[in-house]
C-alpha positions in Angstrom: 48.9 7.4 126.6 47.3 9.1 123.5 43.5 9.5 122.7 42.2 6.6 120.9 40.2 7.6 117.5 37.0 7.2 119.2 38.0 9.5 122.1 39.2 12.0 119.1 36.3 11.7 117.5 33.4 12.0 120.0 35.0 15.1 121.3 34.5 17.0 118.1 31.1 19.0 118.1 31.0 19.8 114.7 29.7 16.8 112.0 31.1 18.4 109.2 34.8 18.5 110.9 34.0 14.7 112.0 33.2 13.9 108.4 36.2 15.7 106.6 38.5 14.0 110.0 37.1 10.3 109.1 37.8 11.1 105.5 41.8 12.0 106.1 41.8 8.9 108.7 40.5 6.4 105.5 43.1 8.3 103.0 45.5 8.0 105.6 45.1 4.5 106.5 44.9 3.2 102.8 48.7 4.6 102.2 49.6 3.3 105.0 48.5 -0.5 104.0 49.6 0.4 100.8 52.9 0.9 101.8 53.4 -1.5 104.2 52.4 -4.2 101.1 55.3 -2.5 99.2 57.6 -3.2 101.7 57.4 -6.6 102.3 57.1 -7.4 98.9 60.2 -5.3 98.6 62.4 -7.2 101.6 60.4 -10.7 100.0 62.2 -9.5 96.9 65.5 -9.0 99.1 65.5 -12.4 100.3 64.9 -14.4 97.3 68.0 -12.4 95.3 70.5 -14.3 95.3 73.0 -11.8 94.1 72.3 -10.0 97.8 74.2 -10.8 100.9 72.0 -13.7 102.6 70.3 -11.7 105.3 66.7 -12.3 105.8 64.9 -8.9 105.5 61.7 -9.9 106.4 62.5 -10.9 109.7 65.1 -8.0 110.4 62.7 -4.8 108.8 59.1 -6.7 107.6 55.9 -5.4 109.1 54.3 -7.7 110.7 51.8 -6.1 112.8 50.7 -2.8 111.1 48.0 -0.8 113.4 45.7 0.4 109.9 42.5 1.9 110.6 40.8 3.2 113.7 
């Protein structure tokens, strides 16, 4: 099983590696809920066109359960 973000982070001995670590974790985990609010506006979008073939996106490709953050 991987190391959880806590287990990553406590093993580092160096604050200034921690900080600049935590830092690409928050820039990291803002695109991430960025682009998990594009797509299901995107296959909300899908589903509500009627010019597409009636498939419901959301439930075949929406996130529903996105693991953002540590």
């Amino acid at each position: 099983m991987p190391e959880s973000f806590k287990q990553l982070m406590t093993g580092l001995q160096d604050k200034r590696n921690e900080i600049i670590l935590r830092r690409c974790f928050d820039a990291l985990s803002t695109d991430l809920a960025q682009i998990t609010a594009k797509h299901n506006a995107l296959t909300a979008k899908l589903d509500l066109d009627a010019g597409v073939t009636d498939v419901n996106y959301t439930s075949l490709t929406g996130i529903t359960n996105p693991q953002v953050g540590p």
